[in-house]
C-alpha positions in Angstrom: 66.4 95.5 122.5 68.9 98.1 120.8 68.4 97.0 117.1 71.4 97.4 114.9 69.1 98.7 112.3 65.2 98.5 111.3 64.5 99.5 107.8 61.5 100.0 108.3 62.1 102.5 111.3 64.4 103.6 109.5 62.5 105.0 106.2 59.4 105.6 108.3 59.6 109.2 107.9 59.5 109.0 104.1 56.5 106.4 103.7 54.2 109.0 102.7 56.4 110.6 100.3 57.5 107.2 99.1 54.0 106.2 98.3 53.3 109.6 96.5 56.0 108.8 94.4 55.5 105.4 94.1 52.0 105.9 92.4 53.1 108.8 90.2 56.0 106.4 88.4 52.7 103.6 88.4 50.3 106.2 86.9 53.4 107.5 84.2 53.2 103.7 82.2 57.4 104.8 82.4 59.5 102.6 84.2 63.1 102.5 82.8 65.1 105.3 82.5 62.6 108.1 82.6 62.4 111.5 84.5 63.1 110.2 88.1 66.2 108.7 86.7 67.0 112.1 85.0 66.5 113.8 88.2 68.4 111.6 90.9 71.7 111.7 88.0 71.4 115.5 87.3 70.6 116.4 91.6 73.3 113.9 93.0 75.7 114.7 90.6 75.5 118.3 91.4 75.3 117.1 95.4 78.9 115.4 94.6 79.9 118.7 92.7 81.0 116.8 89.3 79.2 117.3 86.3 77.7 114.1 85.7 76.0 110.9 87.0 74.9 107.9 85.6 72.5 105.7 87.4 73.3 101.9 87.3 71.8 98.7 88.8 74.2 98.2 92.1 77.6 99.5 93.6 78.9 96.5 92.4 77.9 97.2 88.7 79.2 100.6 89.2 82.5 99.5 89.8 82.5 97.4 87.2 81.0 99.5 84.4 83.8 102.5 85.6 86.6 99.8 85.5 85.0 98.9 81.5 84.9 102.3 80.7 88.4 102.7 80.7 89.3 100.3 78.0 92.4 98.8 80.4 93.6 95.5 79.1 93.2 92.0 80.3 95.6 91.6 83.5 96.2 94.8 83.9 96.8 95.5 87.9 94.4 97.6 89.8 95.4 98.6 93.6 93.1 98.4 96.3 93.3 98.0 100.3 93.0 94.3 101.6 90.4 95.3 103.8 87.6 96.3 101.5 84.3 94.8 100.9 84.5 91.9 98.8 82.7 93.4 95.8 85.3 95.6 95.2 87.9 93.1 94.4 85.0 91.2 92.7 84.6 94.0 90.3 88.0 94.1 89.5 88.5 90.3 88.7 85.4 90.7 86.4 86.6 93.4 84.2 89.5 90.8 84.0 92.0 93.1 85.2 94.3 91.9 88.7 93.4 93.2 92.0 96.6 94.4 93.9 96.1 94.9 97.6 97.7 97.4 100.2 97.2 97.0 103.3 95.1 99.9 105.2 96.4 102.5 108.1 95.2 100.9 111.4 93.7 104.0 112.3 91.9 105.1 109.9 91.3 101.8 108.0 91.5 103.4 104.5 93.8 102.4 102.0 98.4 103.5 103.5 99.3 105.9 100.9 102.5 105.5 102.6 102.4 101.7 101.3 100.9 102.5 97.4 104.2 103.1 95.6 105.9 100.0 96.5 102.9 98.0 95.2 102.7 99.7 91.8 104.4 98.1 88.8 104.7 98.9 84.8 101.0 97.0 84.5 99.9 98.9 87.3 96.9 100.7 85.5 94.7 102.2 88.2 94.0 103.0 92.2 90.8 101.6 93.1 90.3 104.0 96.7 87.6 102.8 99.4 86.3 105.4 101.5 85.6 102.7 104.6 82.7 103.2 107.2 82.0 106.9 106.0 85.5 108.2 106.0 87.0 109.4 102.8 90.8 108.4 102.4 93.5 110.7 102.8 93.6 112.1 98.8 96.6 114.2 98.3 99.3 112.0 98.5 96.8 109.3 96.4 96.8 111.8 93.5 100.0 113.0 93.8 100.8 109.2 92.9 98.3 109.0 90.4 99.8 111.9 88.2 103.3 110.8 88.9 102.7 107.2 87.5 100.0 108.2 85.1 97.5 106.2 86.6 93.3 106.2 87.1 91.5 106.6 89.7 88.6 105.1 91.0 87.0 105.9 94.0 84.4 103.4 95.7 82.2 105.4 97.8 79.6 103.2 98.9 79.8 103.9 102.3 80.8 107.5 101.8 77.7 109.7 100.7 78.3 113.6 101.8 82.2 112.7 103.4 84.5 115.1 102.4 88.4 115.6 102.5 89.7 118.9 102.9 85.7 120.3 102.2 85.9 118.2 98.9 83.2 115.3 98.6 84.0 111.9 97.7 83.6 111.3 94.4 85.1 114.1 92.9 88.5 113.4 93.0 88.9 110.8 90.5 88.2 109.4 87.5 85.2 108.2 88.7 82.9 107.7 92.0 81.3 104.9 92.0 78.1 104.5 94.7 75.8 101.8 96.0 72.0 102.9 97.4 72.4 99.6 99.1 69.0 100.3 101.9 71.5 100.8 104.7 73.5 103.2 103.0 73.5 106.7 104.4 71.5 106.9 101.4 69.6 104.2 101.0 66.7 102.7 98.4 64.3 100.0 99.5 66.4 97.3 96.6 69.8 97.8 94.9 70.7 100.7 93.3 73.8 102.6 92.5 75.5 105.4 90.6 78.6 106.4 89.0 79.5 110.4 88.7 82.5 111.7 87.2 83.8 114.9 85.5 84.3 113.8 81.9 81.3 114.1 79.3 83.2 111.4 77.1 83.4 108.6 80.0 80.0 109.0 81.4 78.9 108.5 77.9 80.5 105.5 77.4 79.2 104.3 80.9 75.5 105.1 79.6 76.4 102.6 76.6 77.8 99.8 78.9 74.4 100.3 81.7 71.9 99.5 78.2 73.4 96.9 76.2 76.1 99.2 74.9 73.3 101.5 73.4 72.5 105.0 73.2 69.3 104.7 70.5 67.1 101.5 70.4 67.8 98.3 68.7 71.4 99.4 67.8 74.0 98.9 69.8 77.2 100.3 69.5 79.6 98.0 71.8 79.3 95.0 73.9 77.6 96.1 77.2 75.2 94.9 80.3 71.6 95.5 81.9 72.5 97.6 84.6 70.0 100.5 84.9 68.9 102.4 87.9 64.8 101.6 88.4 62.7 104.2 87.8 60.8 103.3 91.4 63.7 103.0 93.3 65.1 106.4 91.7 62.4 108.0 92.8 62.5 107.2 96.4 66.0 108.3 96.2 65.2 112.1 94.8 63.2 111.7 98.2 66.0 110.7 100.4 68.9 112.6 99.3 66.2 115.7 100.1 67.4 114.5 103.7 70.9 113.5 103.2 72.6 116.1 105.1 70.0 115.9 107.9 70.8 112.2 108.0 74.4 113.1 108.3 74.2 115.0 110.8 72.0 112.6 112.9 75.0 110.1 112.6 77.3 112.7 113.6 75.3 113.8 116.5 75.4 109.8 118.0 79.2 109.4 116.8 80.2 112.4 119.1 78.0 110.6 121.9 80.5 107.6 121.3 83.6 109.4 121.2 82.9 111.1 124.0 81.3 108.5 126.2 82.9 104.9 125.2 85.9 104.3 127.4 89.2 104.4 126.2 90.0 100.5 126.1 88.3 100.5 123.4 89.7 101.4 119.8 87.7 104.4 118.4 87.6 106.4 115.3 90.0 108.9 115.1 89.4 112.4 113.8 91.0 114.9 111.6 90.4 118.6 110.8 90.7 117.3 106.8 88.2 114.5 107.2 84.1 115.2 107.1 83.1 111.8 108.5 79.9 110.6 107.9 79.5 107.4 109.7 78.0 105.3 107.9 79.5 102.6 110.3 80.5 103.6 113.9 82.9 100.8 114.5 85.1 100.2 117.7 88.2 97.4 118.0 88.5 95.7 121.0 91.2 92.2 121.5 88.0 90.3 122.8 85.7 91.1 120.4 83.3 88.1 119.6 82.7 88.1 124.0 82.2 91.9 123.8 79.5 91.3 121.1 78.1 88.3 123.1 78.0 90.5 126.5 76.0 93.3 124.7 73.7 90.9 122.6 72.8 89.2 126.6 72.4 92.8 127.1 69.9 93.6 124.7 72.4 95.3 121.9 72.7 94.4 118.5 76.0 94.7 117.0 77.3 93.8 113.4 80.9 92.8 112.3 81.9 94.6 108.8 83.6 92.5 107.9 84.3 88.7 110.0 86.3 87.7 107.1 89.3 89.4 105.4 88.9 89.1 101.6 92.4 87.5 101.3 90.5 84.7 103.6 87.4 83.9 101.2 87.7 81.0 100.0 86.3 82.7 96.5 89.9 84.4 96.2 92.0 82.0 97.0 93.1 81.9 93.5 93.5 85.4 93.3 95.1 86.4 96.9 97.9 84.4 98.1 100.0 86.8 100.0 99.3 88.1 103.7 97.7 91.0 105.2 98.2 91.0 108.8 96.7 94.5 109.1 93.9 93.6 107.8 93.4 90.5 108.9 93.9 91.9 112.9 91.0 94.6 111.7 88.9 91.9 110.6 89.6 90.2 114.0 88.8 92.9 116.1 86.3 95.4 114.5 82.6 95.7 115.9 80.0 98.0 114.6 77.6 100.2 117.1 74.2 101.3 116.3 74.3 104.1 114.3 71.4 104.4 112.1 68.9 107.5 111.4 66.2 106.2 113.9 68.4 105.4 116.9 67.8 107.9 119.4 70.4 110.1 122.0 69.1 107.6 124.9 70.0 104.4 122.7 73.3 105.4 122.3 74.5 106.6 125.6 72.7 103.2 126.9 74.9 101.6 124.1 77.9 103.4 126.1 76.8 102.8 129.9 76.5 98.4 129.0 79.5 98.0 127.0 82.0 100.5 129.5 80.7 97.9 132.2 81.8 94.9 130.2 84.9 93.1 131.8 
């Protein structure tokens, strides 16, 4: 069997380095916010190429504590594509603000920038951009909207680590970049983690407030804010791993070119772009028949994945919240199936992906 992914193939190559760490942070007696915290903010930050980073609890929390940071008002509207990952509307509707969504380009399934301008209104406060499977979104036109209309930007790039737009990473285009170490991230912890960077000293500040109670020296806190700190553990097997990000990357980029060479042309592929560093952190095709294609290659010994079955306009947790339709999305979310693609899958497993599924009628 082709496993989707094995995290424990997967991180293999760290163990022992893991285990190093992992008994120096025992040894310290410090396990909240100490040097390996220090370390993974100041090193990723400077990975991104913004000045600073603030490690948090989750992607999720990241979003969140970005979307606090700037002090926008209760229902205050927030744009975002309608074919995210539901913890990006989530974050929204938690800061209280209203998430309105834009449906993606079918090709590259990041947020129309073509579409944005029609959505934005005189409570329109913010652009909340997903960079989807490991592609960043297409930036210029986004920011040339942004400083037309006055508005923030935040940049969800939990699938994203190292993609880059016109050589430019994700994460440094906004007002803030907000990451999840989910474990099958490009890069990945063994729990939750996340991170937000950004170029301002005076919002990452007030981020490091909201992460710790809304306090900068113990037992006084200065505003109303959350537990949401990266581990001390699980920041240390991240200074690890991000020591073999771009070797990871270029894995993933090595199987993707088997793909988009080898995979027949029936079947919906990602399309590529001189502007557009891809990093893959999904390899996903589109195919009418999807649920039999999965089934074929599942008889066939092949895992696949769906991200995501379910458009969040669907869930029934928004059906307050989204009432309009997104036939783009919805026809993605119908028809998108992820390929293995992780950092232990092999040449062999992938062009074996490619001979079984160009056989399937």
């Amino acid at each position: 069997m082709i496993e989707y992914e094995n995290l424990g193939k997967l991180n293999s190559p760290f163990f022992e380095e893991f285990r190093r760490s992992f008994d120096n942070t025992l040894k310290s007696g410090w396990y909240i916010l100490g040097q390996n915290v220090d370390k993974f903010e100041q090193d990723f930050s400077e990975y991104i190429g913004v000045e600073h980073g603030v490690g948090v609890a989750s992607g999720l929390d990241a979003l969140l504590l970005a979307l606090q940071a700037l002090s926008l008002e209760v229902g205050d509207e927030v744009i975002v594509p309608s074919n995210t990952y539901i913890a990006t509307i989530i974050a929204i509707t938690q800061a209280g603000l209203k998430p309105v969504l834009v449906e993606p380009d079918p090709q590259t399934y990041n947020i129309d920038p073509n579409k944005i301008e029609q959505s934005i209104s005189n409570r329109t406060k913010a652009i909340m951009v997903v960079h989807l499977y490991g592609k960043s979104c297409e930036m210029d036109p986004i920011l040339a909207l942004c400083k037309q209309y006055n508005l923030n930007l935040i940049e969800d790039c939990a699938q994203s680590h190292g993609a880059m737009y016109k050589n430019k990473k994700t994460g440094s285009f906004g007002d803030f970049g907000c990451f999840s170490f989910y474990p099958t991230k490009n890069l990945g912890a063994l729990g939750d983690a996340g991170a937000i960077v950004c170029k301002d000293e005076k919002l990452a500040n007030k981020v490091r407030l909201l992460r710790n109670y809304g306090s900068s020296r113990k037992y006084h806190n200065e505003v109303i804010g959350y537990n949401s700190r990266l581990d001390e553990v699980q920041a240390g097997f991240l200074n690890i791993k991000l020591q073999a990000l771009d070797e990871i990357t270029n894995h993933k980029r090595i199987l993707a070119e088997l793909y988009l060479k080898m995979l027949d042309s029936r079947f919906v592929k990602p399309v590529l772009n001189d502007d557009f560093f891809d990093v893959y952190h999904i390899f996903n095709i589109r195919y009418k028949e999807r649920d039999k294609l999965k089934s074929y290659l599942f008889e066939n010994g092949i895992q696949t994945e769906i991200h995501y079955p379910v458009a969040p306009h669907k869930q029934k947790a928004m059906k307050k919240i989204c009432k309009d339709d997104y036939p783009i999305s919805e026809e993605i979310h119908k028809t998108t199936l992820s390929l293995p693609i992780s950092f232990f899958h092999t040449k062999e497993d992938v062009i074996r992906v490619c001979e079984v599924i160009n056989e399937f009628v």
